[in-house]
Structure formats: structure tokens, C-alpha cells
C-alpha positions in Angstrom: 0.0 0.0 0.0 2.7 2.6 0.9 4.8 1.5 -2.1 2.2 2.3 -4.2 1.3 5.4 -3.0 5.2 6.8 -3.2 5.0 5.5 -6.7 1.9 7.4 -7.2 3.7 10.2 -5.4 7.1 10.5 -7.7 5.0 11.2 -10.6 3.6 14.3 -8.9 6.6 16.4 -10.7 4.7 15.1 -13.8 1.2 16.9 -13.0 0.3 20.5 -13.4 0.7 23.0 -9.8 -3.4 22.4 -9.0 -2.8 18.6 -9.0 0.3 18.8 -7.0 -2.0 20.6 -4.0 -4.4 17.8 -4.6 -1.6 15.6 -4.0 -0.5 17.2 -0.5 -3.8 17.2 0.4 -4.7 13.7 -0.3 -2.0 11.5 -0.4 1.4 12.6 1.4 0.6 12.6 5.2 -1.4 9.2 4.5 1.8 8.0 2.7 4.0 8.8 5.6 1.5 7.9 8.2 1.7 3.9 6.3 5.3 4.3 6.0 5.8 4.9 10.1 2.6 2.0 10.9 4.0 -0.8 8.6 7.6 -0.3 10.3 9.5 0.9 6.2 10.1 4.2 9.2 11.4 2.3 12.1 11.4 3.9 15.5 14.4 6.4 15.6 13.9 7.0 12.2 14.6 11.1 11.4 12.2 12.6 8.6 14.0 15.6 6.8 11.5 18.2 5.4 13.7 18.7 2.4 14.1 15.1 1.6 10.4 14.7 1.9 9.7 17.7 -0.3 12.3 16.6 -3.4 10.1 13.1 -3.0 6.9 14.3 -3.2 7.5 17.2 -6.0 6.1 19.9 -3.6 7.4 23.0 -1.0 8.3 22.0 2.6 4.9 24.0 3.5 2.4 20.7 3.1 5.4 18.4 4.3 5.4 20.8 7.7 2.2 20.7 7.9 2.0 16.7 7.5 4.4 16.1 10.2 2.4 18.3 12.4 -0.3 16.3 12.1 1.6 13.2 12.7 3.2 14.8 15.4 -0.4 15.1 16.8 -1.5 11.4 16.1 1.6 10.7 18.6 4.2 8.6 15.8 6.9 11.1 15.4 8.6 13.8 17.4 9.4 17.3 16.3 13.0 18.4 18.1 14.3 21.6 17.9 17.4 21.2 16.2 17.1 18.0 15.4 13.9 17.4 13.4 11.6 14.9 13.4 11.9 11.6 15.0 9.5 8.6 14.6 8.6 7.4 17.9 9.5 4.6 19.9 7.3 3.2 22.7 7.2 -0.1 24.9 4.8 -2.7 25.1 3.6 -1.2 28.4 2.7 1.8 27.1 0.9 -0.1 24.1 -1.5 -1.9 26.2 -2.4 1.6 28.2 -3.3 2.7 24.6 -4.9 -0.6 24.0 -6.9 -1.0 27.3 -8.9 2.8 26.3 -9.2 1.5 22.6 -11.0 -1.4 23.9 -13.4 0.7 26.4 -14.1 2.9 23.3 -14.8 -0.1 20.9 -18.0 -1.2 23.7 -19.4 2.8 22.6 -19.3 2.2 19.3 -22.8 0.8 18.6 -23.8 4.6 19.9 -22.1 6.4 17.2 -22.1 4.5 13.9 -24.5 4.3 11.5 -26.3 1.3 10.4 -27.3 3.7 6.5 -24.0 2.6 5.4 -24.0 -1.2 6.6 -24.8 -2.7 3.1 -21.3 -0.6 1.9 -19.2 -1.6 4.1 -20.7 -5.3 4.6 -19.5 -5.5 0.7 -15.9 -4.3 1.7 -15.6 -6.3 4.8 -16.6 -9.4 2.8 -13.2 -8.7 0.5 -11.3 -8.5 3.3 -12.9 -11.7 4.2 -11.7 -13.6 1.1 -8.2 -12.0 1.4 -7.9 -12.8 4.6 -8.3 -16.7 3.9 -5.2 -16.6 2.2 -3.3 -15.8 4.8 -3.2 -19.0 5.9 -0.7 -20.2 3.3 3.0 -19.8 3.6 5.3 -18.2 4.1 3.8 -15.6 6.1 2.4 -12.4 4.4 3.0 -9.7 6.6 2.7 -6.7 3.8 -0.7 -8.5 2.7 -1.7 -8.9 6.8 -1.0 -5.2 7.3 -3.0 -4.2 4.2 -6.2 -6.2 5.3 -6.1 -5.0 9.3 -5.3 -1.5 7.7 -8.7 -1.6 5.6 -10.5 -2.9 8.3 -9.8 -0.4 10.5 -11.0 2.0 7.9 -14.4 0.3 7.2 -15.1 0.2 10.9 -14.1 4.0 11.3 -16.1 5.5 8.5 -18.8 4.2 10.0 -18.6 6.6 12.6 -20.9 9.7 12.6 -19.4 11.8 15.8 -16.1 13.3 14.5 -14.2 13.7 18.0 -15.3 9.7 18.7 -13.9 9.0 14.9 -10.6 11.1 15.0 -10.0 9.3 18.7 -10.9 6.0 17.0 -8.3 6.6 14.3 -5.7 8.1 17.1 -5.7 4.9 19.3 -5.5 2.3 15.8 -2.6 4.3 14.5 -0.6 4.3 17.9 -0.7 0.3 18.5 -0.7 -0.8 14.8 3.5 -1.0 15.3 3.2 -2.7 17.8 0.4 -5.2 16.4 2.8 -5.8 13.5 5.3 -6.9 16.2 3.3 -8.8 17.6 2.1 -10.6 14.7 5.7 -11.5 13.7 6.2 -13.5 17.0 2.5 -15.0 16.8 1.5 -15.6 13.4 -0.8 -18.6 13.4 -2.8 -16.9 16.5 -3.1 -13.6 14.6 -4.0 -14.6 11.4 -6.7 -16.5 12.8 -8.4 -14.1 15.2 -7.7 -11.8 12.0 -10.2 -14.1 10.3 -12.2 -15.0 13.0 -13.1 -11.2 13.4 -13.8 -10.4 10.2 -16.2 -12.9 9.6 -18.1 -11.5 12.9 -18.1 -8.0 11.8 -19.9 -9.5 8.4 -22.4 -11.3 10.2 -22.6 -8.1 12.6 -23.0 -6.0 9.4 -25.1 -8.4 7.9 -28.0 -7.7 10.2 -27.3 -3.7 10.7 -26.6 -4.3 14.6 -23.8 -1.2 15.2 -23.7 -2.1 18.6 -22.4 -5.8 17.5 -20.0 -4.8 15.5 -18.8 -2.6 18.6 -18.5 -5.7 20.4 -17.1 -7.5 17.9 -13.8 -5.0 17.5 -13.8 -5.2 21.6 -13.4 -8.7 21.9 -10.3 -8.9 19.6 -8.5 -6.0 21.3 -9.0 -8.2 24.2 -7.4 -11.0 22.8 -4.5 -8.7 21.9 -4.0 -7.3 25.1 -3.6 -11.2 26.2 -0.6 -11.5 23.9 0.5 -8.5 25.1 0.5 -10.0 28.6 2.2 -12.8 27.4 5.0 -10.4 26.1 5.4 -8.8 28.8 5.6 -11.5 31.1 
């Protein structure tokens, strides 16, 4: 996914100045954003504006302004003097993360809207088939990332309240590190409850019930915060 979007990105220099701000707009802090989830920026990793900007064929303003917002969503840090730092963590503070992502999943019934159900039912159902091949080897972590990335999405655009959604989004994008992490030292377990869930969010879907699919995201954040346990200890 991130691959294809820098690819998508290089031609920028290609397109006329109106499609280049449709580019910043649209494309370049999602692009980083993957890059820093999906581990290609490790923790420790220092983003230069400049570097950024020859990439992406545009001014350091919308790189700045990118890594603001990351800055916000709690991957990287800005340093005076320095620049900007993807962020690091430990598994302890992960599962604090976790443990309010998992209190937030039991609201979500309140807040999403069964209208777009039949959309999304049709999405998860992809993911669904995708998933299933997961189960071949050698592992697929690229594809694994993709499908949890896209489910995240499909449950998170189906929430009407803005400040629940953007909180949503917040607590996904701080753990999914350490989820891929995870998922390296537990593969067999992950893919499954990665199948296991997505067929309950389409049966969830399936018959409009918001607050199910609530509980649905809930009880596999549980069973990560297990393995987390398990890290730990």
C-alpha cells in the first residue's frame, strides 16, 4: 500500500501546480502515516523536510504541515534542532493505549450508523476472502498489514461523531506498530483471530446491529492485550 502510494507520489513532478496541491492534500501525510505503521520508518527514524519535499515534487509548506499532524497522532517527534523523530514506545505503554481502545470499541454501537452497513458489509466481505489466504506460507506480513489497515478504515467510516472518529483513528494508529510486532512472534494466532473477526463483523454487518459490531472489534482488542500480557511476562 505505501509502495504504491510513493509510486503514485514520484510522478507528482509530472502533473500541473493544481494537481500537485491535490496531491499534498490527499495523499502525502497518508503515505507517511503507512510508511511509520508498517515499520519501512522504524522507530528512531529522522524525517528531513527537504528530503520529503524533493520526494513528493512539492514545498516544505504541506510536508510541515504533514508532520504536524503526525506529530499530533503521537508517531513522530518534532526536536528543535534535530527534526523529526518517529517514535519509539514499549509494550507497556501499548497496552495503556490498548486497554482505552478497547473501552471505546463497547461505545461504538452509539455512534455508527447502520445507513451505510450494506457498503461496508460489501468491503468487509473482500477482506474476508483476502484474509483466507493468509493462511498459506510463508507468512504475508505486507498483505496482513493491508487487510487490518482496511478494516480499521471500514469500521471507522462508519462513525458519525467526529471527535469519537478522529480518537478511534488516534488509538488504531498508535498500536498498529506494535500489532505488526506482535504478529511476527504469533503468526498462526493472529492470522486467525484476523479471520475469526472479520467474519463477525460480516455477520454483525449483515444484520445492521452497530452495537455488535462494537462488540465484535472489543473482543479482539482483548485478545490482543492477552498477547500482550504474554510479552510482557
Amino acid at each position: 500500500m505505501a509502495l504504491i502510494a510513493k509510486t503514485k507520489l514520484l510522478s507528482a513532478g509530472a502533473v500541473d501546480k493544481a494537481s500537485a496541491v491535490r496531491y499534498q492534500m490527499s495523499e502525502i501525510h497518508p503515505t507517511l502515516r503507512d510508511r511509520i505503521c508498517n515499520l519501512y520508518y522504524p522507530p528512531g527514524a529522522v524525517l528531513g523536510e527537504t528530503a520529503l519535499a524533493d520526494e513528493f515534487q512539492v514545498s516544505r509548506t504541506p510536508i510541515r504541515k504533514s508532520l504536524q499532524r503526525l506529530e499530533y497522532e503521537g508517531l513522530v517527534e518534532i526536536r528543535n534542532g534535530v527534526g523529526t523523530i518517529v517514535r519509539g514506545g514499549d509494550l507497556r505503554e501499548c497496552r495503556d493505549t490498548y486497554a482505552f481502545w478497547l473501552k471505546l470499541s463497547e461505545m461504538l454501537g452509539d455512534f455508527c450508523s447502520p445507513a451505510h452497513a450494506p457498503k461496508a458489509l460489501e468491503r468487509m466481505q473482500g477482506l474476508a476472502l483476502r484474509a483466507r489466504t493468509l493462511q498459506r506460507k510463508p507468512p504475508n506480513f505486507e498483505a496482513f498489514w493491508e487487510i487490518l489497515h482496511e478494516l480499521h478504515s471500514v469500521i471507522n467510516g462508519l462513525i458519525t461523531n467526529g471527535e469519537v472518529r478522529q480518537t478511534h483513528d488516534r488509538c488504531y494508529l498508535q498500536v498498529s506498530r506494535f500489532r505488526l510486532n506482535i504478529v511476527e512472534l504469533l503468526w498462526d494466532d493472529e492470522v486467525k483471530n484476523l479471520n475469526g473477526e472479520l467474519e463477525e463483523c460480516c455477520l454483525a454487518l449483515r444484520a445492521g446491529d452497530m452495537r455488535a459490531l462494537g462488540l465484535v472489534q472489543r473482543n479482539y482488542i482483548s485478545f490482543d492485550l492477552a498477547h500482550i500480557a504474554r510479552l510482557i511476562s
